[in-house]
VEXDREN-2710 file (C-alpha; in Angstrom, 1 decimal):
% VEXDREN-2710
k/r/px/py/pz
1/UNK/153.9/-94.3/69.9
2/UNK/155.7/-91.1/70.2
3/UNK/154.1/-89.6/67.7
4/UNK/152.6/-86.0/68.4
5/UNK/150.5/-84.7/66.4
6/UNK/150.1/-80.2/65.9
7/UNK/147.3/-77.8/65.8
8/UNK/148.4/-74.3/65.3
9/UNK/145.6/-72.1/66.5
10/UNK/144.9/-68.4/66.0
11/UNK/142.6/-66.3/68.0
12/UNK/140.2/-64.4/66.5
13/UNK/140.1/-60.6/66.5
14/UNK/138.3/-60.6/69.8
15/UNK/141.1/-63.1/71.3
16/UNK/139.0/-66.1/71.2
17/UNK/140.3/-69.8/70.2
18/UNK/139.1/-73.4/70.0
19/UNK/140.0/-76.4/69.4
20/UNK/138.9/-80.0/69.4
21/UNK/141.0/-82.6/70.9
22/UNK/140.8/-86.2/70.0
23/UNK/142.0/-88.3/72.4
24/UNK/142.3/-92.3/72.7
25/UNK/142.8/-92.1/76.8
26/UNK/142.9/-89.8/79.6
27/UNK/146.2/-87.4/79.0
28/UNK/148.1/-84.3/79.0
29/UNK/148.1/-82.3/76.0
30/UNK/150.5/-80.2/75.8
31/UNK/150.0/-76.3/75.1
32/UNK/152.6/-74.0/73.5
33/UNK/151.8/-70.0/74.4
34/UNK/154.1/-67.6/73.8
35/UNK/157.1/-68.5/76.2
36/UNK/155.0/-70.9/78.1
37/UNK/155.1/-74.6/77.4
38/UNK/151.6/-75.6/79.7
39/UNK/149.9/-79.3/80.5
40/UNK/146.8/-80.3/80.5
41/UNK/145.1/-82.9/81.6
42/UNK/142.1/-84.3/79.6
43/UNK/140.0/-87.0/78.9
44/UNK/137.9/-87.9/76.0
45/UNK/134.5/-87.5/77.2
46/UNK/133.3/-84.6/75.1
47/UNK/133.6/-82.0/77.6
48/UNK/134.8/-78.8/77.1
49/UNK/137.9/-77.3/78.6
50/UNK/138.6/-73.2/79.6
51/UNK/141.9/-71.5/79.6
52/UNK/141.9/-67.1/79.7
53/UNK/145.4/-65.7/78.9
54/UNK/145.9/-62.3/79.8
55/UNK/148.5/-62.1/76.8
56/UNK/151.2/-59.7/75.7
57/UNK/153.5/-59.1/72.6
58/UNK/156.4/-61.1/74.1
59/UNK/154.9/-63.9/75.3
60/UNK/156.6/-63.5/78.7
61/UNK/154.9/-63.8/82.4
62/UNK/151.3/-63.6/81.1
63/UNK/148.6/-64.4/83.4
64/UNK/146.9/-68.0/83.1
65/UNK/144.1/-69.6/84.3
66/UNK/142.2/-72.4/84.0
67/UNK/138.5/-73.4/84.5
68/UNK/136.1/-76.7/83.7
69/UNK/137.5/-80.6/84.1
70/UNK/140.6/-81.1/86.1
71/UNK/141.2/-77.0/86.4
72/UNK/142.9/-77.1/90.0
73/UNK/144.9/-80.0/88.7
74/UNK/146.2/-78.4/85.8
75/UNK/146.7/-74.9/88.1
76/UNK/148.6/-76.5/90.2
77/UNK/150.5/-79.0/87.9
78/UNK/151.6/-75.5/85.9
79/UNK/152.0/-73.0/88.0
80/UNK/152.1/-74.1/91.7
81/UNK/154.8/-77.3/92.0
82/UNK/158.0/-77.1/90.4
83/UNK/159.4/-79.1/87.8
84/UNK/162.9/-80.7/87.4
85/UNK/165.7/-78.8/86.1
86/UNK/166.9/-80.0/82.6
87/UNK/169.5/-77.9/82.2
88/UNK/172.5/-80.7/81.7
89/UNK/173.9/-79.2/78.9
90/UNK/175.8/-76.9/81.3
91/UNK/179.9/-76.2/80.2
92/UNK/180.1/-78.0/83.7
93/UNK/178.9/-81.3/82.8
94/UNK/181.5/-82.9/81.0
95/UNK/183.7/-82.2/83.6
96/UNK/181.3/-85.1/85.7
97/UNK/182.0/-89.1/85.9
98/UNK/179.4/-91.1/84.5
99/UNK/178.3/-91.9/88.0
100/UNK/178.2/-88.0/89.2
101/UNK/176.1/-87.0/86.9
102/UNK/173.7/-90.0/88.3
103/UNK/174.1/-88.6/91.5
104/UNK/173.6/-85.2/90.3
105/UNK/170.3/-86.0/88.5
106/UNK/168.9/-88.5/91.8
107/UNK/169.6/-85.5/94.1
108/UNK/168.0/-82.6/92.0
109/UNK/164.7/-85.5/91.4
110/UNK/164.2/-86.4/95.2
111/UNK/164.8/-82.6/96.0
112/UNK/162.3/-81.4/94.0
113/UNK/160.0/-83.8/94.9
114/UNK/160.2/-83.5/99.0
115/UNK/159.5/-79.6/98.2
116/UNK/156.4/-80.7/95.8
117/UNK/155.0/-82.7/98.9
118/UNK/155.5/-80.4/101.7
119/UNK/153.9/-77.8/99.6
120/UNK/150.8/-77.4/101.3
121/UNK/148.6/-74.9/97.9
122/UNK/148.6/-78.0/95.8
123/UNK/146.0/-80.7/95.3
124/UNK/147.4/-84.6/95.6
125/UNK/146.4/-85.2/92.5
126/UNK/148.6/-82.7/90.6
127/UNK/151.5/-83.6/93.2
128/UNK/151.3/-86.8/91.4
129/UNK/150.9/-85.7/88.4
130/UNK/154.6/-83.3/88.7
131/UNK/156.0/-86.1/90.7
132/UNK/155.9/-88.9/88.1
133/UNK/156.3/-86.0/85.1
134/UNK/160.0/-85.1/87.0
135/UNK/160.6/-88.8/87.1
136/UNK/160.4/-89.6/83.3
137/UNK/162.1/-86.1/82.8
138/UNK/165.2/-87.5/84.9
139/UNK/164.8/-90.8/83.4
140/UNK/165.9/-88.9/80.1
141/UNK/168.5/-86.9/82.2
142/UNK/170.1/-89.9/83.0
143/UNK/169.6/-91.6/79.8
144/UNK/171.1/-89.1/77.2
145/UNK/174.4/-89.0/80.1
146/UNK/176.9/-89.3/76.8
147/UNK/175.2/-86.4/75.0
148/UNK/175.2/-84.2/77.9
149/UNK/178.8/-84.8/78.1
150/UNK/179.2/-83.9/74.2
151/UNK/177.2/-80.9/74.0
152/UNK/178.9/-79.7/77.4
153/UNK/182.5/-80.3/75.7
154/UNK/181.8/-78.2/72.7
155/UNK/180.9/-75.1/74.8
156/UNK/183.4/-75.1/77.2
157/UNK/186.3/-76.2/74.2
158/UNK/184.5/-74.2/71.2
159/UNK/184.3/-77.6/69.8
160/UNK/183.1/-78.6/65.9
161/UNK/179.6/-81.0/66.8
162/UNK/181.6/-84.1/65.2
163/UNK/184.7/-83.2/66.7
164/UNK/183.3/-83.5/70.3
165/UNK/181.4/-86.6/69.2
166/UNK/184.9/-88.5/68.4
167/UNK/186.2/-87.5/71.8
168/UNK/183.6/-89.6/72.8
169/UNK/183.3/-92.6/70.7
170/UNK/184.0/-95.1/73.1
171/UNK/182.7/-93.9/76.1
172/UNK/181.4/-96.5/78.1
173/UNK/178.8/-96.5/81.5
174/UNK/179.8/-98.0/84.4
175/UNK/177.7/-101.8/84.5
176/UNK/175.3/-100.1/87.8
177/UNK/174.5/-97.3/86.0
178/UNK/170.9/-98.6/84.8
179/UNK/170.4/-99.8/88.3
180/UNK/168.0/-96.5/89.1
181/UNK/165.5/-97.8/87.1
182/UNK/164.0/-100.4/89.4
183/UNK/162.7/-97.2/91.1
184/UNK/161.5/-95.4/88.1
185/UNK/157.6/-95.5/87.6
186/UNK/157.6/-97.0/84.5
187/UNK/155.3/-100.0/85.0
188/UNK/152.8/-97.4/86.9
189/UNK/148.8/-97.3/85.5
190/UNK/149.2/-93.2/86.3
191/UNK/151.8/-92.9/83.8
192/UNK/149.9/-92.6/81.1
193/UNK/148.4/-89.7/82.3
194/UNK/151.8/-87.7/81.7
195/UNK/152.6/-86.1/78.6
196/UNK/156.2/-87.0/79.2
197/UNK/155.8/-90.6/79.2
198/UNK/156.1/-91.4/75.9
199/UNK/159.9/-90.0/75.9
200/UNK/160.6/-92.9/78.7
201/UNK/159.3/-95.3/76.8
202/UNK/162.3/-97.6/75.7
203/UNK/163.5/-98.0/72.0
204/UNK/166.4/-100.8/70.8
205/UNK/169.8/-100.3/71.7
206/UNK/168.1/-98.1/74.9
207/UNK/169.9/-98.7/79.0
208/UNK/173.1/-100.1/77.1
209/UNK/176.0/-98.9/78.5
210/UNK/177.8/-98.5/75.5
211/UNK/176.5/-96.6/72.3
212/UNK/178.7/-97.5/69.3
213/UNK/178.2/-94.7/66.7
214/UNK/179.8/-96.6/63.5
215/UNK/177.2/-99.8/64.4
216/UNK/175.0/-98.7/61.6
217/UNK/177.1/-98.3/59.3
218/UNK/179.5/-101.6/60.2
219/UNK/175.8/-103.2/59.8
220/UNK/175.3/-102.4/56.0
221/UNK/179.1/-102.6/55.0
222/UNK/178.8/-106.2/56.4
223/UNK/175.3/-107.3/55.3
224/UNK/173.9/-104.6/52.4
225/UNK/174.8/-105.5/48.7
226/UNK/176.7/-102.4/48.4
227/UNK/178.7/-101.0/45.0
228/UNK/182.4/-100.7/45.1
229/UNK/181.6/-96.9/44.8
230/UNK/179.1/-96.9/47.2
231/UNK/181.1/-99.2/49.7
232/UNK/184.2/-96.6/49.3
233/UNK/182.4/-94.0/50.0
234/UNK/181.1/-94.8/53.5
235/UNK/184.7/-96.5/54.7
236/UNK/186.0/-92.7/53.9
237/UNK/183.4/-91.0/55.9
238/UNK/183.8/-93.4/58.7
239/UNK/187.3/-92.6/58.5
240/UNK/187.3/-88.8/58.4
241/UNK/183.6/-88.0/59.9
242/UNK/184.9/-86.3/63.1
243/UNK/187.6/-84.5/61.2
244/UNK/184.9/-81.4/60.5
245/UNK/181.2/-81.2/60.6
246/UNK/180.8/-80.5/57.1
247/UNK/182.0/-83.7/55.5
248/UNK/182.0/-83.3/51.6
249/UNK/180.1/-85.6/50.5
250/UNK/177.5/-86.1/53.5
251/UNK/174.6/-85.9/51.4
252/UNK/176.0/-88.8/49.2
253/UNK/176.2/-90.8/52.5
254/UNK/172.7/-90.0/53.5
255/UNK/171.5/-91.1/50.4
256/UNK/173.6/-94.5/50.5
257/UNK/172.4/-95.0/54.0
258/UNK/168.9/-94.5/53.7
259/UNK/168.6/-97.2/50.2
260/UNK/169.8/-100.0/53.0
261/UNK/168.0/-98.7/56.2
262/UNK/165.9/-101.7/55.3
263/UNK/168.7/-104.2/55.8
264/UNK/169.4/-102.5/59.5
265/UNK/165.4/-103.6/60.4
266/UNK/166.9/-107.0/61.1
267/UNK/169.6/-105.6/63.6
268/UNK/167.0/-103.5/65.1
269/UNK/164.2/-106.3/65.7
270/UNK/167.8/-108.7/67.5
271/UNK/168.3/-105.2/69.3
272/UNK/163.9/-105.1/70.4
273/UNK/164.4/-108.8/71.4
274/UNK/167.4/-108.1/73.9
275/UNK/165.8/-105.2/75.3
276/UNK/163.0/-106.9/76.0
277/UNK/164.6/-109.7/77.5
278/UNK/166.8/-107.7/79.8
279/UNK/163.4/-105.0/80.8
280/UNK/162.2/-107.6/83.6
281/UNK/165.5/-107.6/85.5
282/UNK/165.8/-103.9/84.7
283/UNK/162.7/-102.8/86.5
284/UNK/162.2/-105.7/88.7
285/UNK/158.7/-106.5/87.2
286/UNK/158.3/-110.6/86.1
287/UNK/156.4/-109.0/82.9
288/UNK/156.9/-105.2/82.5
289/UNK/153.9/-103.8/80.9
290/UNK/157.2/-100.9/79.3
291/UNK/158.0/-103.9/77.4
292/UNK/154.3/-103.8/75.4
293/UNK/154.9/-99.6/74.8
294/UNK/158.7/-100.7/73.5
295/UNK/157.4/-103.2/71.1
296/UNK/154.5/-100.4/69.7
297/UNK/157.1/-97.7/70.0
298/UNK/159.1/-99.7/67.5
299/UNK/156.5/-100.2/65.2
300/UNK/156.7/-96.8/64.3
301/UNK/159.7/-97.4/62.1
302/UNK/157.3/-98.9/59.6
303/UNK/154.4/-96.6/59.8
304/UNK/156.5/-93.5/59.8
305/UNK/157.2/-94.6/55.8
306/UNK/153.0/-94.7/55.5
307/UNK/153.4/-97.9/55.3
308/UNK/151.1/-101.1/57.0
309/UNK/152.8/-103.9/59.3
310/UNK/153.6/-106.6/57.1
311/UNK/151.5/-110.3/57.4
312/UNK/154.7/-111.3/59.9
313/UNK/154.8/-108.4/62.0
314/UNK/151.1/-108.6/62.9
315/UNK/151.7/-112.4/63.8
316/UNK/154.3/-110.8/66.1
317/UNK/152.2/-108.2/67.7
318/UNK/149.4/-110.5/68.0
319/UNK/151.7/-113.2/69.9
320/UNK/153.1/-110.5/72.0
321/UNK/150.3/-107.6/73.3
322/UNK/147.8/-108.5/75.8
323/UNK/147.5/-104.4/76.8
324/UNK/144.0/-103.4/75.3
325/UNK/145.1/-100.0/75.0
326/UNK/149.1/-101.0/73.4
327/UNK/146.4/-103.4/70.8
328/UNK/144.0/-100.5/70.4
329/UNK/146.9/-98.3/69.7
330/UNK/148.7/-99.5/67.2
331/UNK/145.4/-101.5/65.2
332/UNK/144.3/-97.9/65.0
333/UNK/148.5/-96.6/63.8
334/UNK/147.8/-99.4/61.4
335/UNK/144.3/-99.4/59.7
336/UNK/145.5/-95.6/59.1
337/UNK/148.1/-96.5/56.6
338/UNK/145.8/-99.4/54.7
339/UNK/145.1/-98.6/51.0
340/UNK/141.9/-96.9/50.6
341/UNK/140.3/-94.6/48.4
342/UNK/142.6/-91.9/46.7
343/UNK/141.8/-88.6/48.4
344/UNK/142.0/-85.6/46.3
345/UNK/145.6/-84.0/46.1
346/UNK/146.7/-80.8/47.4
347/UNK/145.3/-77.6/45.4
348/UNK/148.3/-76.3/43.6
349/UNK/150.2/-79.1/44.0
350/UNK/152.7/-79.5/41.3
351/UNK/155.6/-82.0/40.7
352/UNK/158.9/-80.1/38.5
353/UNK/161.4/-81.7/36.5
354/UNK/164.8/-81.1/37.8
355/UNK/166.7/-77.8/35.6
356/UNK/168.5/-79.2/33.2
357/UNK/171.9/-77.0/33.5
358/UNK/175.2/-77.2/36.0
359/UNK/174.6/-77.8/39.4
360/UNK/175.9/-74.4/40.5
361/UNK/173.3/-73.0/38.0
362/UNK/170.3/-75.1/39.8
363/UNK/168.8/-72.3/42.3
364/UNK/168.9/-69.9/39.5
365/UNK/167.2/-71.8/37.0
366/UNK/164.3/-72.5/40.4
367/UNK/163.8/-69.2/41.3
368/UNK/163.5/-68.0/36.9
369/UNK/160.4/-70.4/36.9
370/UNK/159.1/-67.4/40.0
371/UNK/160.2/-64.4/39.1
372/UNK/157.6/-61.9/39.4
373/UNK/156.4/-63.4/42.6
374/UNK/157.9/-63.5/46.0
375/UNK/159.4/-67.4/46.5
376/UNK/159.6/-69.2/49.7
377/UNK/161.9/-72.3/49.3
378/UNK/161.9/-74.8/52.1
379/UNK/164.5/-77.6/52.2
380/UNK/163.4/-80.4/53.4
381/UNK/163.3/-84.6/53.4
382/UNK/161.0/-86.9/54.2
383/UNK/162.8/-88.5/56.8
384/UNK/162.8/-84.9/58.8
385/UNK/160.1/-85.4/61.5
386/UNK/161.1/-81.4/61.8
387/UNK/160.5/-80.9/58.8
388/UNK/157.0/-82.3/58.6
389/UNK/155.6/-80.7/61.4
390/UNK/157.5/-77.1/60.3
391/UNK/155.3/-77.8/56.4
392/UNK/152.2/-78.3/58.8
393/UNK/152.9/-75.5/61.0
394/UNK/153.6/-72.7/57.6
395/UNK/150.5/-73.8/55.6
396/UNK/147.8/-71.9/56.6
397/UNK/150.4/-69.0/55.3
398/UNK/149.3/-70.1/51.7
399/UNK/146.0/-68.9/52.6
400/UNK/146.8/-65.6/53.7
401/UNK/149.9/-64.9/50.6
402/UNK/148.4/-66.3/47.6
403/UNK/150.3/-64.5/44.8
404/UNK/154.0/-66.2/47.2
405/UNK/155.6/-69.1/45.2
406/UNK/156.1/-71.7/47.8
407/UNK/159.2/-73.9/46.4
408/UNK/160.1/-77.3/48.1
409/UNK/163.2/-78.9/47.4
410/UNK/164.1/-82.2/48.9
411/UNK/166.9/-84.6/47.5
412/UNK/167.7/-88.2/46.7
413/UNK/167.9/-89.6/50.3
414/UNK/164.1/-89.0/50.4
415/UNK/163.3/-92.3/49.9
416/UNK/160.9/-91.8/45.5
417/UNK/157.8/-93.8/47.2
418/UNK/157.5/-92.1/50.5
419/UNK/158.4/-88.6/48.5
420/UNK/155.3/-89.3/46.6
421/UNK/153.0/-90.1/48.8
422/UNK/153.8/-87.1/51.2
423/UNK/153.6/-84.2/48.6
424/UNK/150.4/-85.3/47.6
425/UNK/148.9/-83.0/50.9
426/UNK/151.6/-80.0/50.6
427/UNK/150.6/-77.4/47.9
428/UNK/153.4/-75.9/45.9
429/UNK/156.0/-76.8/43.7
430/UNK/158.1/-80.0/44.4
431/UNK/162.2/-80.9/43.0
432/UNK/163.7/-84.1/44.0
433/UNK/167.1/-83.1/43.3
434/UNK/170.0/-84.8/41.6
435/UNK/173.0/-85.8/44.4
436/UNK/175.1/-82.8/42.7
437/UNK/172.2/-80.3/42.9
438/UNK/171.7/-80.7/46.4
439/UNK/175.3/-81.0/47.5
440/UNK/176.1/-77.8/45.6
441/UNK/173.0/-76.0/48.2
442/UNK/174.5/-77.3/51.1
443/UNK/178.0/-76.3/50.2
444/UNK/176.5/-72.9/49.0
445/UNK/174.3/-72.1/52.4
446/UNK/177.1/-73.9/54.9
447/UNK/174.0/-76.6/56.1
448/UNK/174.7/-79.0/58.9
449/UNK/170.8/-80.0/58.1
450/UNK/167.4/-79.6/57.4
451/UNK/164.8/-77.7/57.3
452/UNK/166.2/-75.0/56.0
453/UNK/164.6/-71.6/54.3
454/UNK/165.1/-69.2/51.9
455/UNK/162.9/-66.2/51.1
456/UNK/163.0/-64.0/48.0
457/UNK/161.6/-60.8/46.4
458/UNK/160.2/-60.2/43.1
459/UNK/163.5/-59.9/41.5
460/UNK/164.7/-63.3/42.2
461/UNK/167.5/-61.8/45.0
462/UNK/167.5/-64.3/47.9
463/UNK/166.7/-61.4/51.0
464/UNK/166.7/-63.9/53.9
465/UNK/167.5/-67.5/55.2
466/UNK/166.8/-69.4/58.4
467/UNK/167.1/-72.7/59.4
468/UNK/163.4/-72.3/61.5
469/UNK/161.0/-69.7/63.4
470/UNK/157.5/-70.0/64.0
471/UNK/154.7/-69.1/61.9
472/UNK/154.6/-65.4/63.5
473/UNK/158.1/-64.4/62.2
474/UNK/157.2/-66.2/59.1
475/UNK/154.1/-64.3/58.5
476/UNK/156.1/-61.1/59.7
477/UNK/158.7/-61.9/56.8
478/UNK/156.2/-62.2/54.5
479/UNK/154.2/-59.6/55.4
480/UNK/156.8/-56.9/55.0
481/UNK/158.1/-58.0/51.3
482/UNK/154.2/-58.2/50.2
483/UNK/154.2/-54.8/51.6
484/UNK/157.1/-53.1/50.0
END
């Protein structure tokens, strides 16, 4: 349902780590050490899997091995069969047709996979394994062909992000260019094996060959019962939003645009329905079992608000999956997000009233209610998948910096509900700013987005800002003003 879900280990001070897994089928989990991003494939049998790490300070070509279930697999998988390049974003790029950079990304896949075969140190098994894993990694290749083109534009012009994005508003695929996919393993049984399926999994509006930009927004200027302010303001942003990437009143948009995102659903589900009509002549299967993952990939949309599927949309589902393990999925996704009994909140969780005072006076007046203590302030919204993960990832810092304020400040695009429910498991203190508030913090630190940090001392001086690092660096910060 691409949705991952983080454990953030630390060894103990003889270099030992565990960690149980629970998994709903036979996968890769994916592994994050130092400068190594590793795979491993598991199953959910209760046995217990082995990995030594002869580890360094910088993370970099440290020693791995595996032993227990599948350990050739995974050695081989990791470290003996190469992977596809996904390097797209080269200055070069943009300087491709459409249907190059096909050929480009064809080429580098059946390459790399005639040297993964010949290579005789490598089970079968794992040359499956890297040989479906570089096909869903191309799949995206291909896929995100626009954005490759954007991001490639703005290094090799020294482009503004939006500015590269209207050079590119009406680019348009050639009507073959999807034609690839009858070759693509997506209807394969092994497929869910790879961590890197879920990404190929497709989502509404996905194999078009044109992407209009401003469809949102036509949507709920057409269909959203809009004030004349309200209204005004998104005609002008849709008029001047690849002038600059720091559009004045952004924040004022997002707000506006997440209040309707509920009247876009309908455009979406029309958007599901096409898809899904169109998949069997995609991928030359009669009934694509892709089709079932699209339809529980989309229900995400719902349950990412911690919200159940509504009476209607569990008629639909029940109409439409026959997969056991698509059903099994998402009954589980769903159950999760039923009312039951309140769990106890957060220790030290704490909801503030917004500081009365200008809007230029707002950080102040946060950082007075702290001073004494050293603050770290993350800014953040709900809507942030990022920033989620980022909270999960810092909070075991609570632990180890008790006398730290930890200040979260979202705004009023965070939908009040979801806001509500969320905060309940972060400890700390909370602001759901006032439009003004927030616009005058992202005017103030020059934001292009969220999260974003600040970290003072005592005094109430703001003595660093990031936009993210991992836990380490944080702890580092941390560690050093604690010190002083």
């Amino acid at each position: 349902m691409l949705k991952t879900e983080p454990y953030f280990i630390e060894p103990d001070s003889s270099g030992y780590f565990s960690q149980e897994i629970k998994l709903k089928y036979t996968t890769q989990v994916r592994l994050k050490i130092g400068k190594h991003d590793l795979y491993l494939l598991m199953s959910p049998d209760g046995q217990t899997y082995h990995i030594d790490i002869e580890a360094n300070e910088k993370g970099e070509n440290m020693p791995i091995s595996f032993s227990g279930p599948y350990a050739t697999i995974n050695q081989d998988f990791n470290f003996t069969l190469k992977p596809i390049r996904t390097d797209i974003y080269a200055v070069s790029t943009c300087e491709l047709t459409p249907g190059q950079h096909k050929e480009m990304c064809l080429n580098d896949l059946s390459d790399i996979n005639r040297q993964n075969e010949s290579n005789p140190n490598a089970c079968p098994e794992a040359k499956r394994l890297k040989e479906l894993t570089n096909s869903f990694n191309c799949l995206s290749n291909l896929n995100i062909c626009k954005y490759a083109m954007i991001y490639s534009r703005m290094q090799r012009d020294s482009l503004q992000r939006m500015a590269a994005f209207g050079l590119y508003k009406d680019f348009r695929l050639p009507d073959n260019y999807y034609d690839f996919l009858k070759d693509m393993p997506l209807n394969e049984p092994d497929a869910l094996l790879c961590y890197e399926f879920s990404g190929a999994i497709p989502f509404p509006g996905d194999f078009n060959t044109f992407q209009d930009e401003d469809e949102y927004y036509n949507y709920i200027l057409a269909n959203a019962p809009m004030t004349d302010d309200e209204r005004n303001l998104i005609k002008d942003y849709m008029q001047k939003r690849y002038l600059s990437d720091n559009y004045e009143k952004v924040n004022d948009v997002m707000a506006v645009s997440m209040k309707y995102q509920y009247i876009f659903q309908k455009r979406r589900e029309e958007e599901l329905a096409d898809l899904k009509e169109r998949l069997p002549k995609l991928t030359g299967q009669e009934h694509p079992v892709i089709a079932e993952f699209a339809d529980i990939r989309f229900a995400r949309f719902q349950l990412m608000d911690f919200k159940p599927l509504t009476v209607e949309q569990e008629m639909y589902y029940e109409q439409n999956l026959t997969n056991p393990l698509c059903i099994a999925l998402l009954n589980d996704a769903n159950n999760s997000m039923k009312p039951r009994k309140k769990t106890q909140a957060a220790a030290n969780f704490l909801v503030r009233e917004n500081p009365d005072c200008p809007a230029d006076k707002v950080l102040d007046a946060i950082i007075e209610k702290n001073k004494g203590k050293i603050q770290f302030i993350d800014l953040w919204a709900t809507w942030c998948g990022g920033c989620r993960q980022t909270i999960k990832e810092y909070e075991p810092l609570k632990k180890e910096y008790p006398d730290v304020a930890f200040i979260y400040l979202t705004n009023e695009s965070s939908p009040l509900e979801l806001w509500n429910k969320l905060i309940t498991d972060i400890s700390g203190e909370h602001y759901r700013l006032e439009t003004a508030q927030w616009n005058y913090l992202w005017k103030r630190f020059e934001l292009i987005g969220v999260p974003f940090y600040l970290i003072t001392n005592k005094e109430g001086e703001i003595v660093d800002q990031f936009i993210y690092t991992n836990k380490a660096e944080v702890n580092k910060k941390l560690k050093e003003l604690v010190q002083h």
